[in-house]
GULONU-548658 format. One record per residue: residue in three letters; x, y, z of N, C-alpha, C, CB in turn. Coordinates in steps of 0.05 Angstrom, whole numbers, plus 5000, padded with zeros to 4 digits. Glycine has a CB too. Layout:
BEGIN
AlaXYZXYZXYZXYZ ...
END
This chain:
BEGIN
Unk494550315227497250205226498650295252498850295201 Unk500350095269501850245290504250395276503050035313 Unk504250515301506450675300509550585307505750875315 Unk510950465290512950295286514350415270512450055279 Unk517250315272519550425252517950285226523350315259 Unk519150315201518750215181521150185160516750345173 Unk521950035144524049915135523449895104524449655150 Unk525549965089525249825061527149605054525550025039 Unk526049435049528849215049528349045021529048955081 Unk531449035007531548874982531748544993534548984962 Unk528748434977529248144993531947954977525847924990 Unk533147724983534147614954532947554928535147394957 Unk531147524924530047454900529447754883527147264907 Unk529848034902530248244886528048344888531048224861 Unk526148234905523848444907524348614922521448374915 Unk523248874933523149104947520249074969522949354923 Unk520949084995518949095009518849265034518648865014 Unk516549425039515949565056515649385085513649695046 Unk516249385106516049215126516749375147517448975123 Unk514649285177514849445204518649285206511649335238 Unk519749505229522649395228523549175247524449615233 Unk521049075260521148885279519448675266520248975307 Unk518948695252517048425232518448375215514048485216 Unk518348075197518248055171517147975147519247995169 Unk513848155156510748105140511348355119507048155164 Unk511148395101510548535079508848775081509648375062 Unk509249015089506649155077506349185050506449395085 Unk507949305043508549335008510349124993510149625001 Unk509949114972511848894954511949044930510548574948 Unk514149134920514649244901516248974872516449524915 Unk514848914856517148714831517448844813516348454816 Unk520748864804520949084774521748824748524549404779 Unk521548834733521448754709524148614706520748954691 Unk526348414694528448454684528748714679528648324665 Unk527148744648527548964629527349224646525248964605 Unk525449264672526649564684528149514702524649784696 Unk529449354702531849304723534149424704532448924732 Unk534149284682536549444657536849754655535549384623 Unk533649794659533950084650534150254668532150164636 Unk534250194690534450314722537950224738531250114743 Unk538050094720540750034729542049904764541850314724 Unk542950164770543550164804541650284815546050304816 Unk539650414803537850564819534550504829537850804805 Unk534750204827531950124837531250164864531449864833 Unk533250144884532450134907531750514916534849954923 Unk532550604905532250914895528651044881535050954866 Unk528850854871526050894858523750834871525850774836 Unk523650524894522950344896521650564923524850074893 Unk523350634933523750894952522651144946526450954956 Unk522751244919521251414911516951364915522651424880 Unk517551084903514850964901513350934926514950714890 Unk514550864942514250804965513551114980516650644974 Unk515051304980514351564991511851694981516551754987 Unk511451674950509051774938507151604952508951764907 Unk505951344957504451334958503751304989504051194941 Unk505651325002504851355032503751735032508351255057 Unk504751875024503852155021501152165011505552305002 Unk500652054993497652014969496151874991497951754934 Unk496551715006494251685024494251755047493551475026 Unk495951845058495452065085493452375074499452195098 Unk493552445039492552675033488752545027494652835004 Unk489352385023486252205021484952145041486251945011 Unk486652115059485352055087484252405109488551845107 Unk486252605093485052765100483352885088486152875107 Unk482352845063479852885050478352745054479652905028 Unk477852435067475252365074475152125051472852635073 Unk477452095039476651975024477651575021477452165004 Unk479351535053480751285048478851245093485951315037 Unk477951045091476550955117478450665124472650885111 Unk479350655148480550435163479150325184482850495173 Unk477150135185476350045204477449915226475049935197 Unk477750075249479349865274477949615279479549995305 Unk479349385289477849105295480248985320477548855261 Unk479548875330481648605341482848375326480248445360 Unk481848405303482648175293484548135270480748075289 Unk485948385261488048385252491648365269487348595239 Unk492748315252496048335270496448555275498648255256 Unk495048815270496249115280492949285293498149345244 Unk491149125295489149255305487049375287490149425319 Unk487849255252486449435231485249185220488449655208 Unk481949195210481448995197481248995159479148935211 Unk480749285159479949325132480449705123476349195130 Unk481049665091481249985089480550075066483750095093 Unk478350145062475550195043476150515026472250215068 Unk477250475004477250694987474850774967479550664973 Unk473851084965471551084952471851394952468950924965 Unk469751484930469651714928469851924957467451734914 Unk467751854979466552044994467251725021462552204980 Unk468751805046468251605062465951495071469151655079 Unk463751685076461051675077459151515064460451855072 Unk460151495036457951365013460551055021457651584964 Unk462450965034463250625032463450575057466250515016 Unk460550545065460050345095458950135094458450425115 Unk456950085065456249825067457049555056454449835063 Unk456649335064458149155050457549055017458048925067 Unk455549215003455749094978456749384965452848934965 Unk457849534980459549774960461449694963459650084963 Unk463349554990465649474988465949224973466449465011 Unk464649044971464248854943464448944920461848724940 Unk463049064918462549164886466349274879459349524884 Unk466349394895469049604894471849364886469749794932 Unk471549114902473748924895472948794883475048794911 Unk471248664863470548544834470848654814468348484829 Unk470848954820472049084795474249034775472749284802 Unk474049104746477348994744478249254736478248714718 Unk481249164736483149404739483349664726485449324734 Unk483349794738484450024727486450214714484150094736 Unk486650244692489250364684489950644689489550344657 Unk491250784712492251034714493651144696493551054731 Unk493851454680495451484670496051824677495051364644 
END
């Protein structure tokens, strides 16, 4: 990713989006519910912000365990083509582990 300011901005339709501050491509897209809009009140863009900090932290600490790989290319808009999460960086270089990895279905964190 370059090294660019970065912006959180409430779009009109009320989504929350991460975006370089000279672009207006999306890194992140955050949508909250009606129902947690009620229950969050005034404080989505607060949260939205919270969310946003955790997980930029969670993968700078992944990346220093070896565990999140960014392949540089030319052929993205920032110089990045792809970014391959897996146990061990080592064991996701080939292309049917990175397959396998996005056919998966979802996962529930708790």
């Amino acid at each position: 990713m370059s090294s660019s300011f970065l912006e959180i901005v409430e779009l009109p339709n009320g989504d929350i989006v991460l975006q370089r501050a000279e672009e207006d491509t999306p890194l992140v897209t955050i949508q909250f519910s009606e129902e947690s809009k009620e229950y969050l009140l005034d404080n989505v863009l607060e949260v939205a912000r919270a969310m946003i900090q955790a997980g930029i932290q969670t993968a700078a600490e992944m990346a220093e365990q070896g565990h999140i790989v960014v392949t540089e290319t030319d052929d993205g808009p920032d110089g990045y083509e792809e970014v391959q999460v897996g146990d061990r960086a080592e064991d996701m270089t080939d292309d049917a582990t990175a397959e396998s990895i996005a056919t998966e279905a979802p996962r529930v964190l708790h």
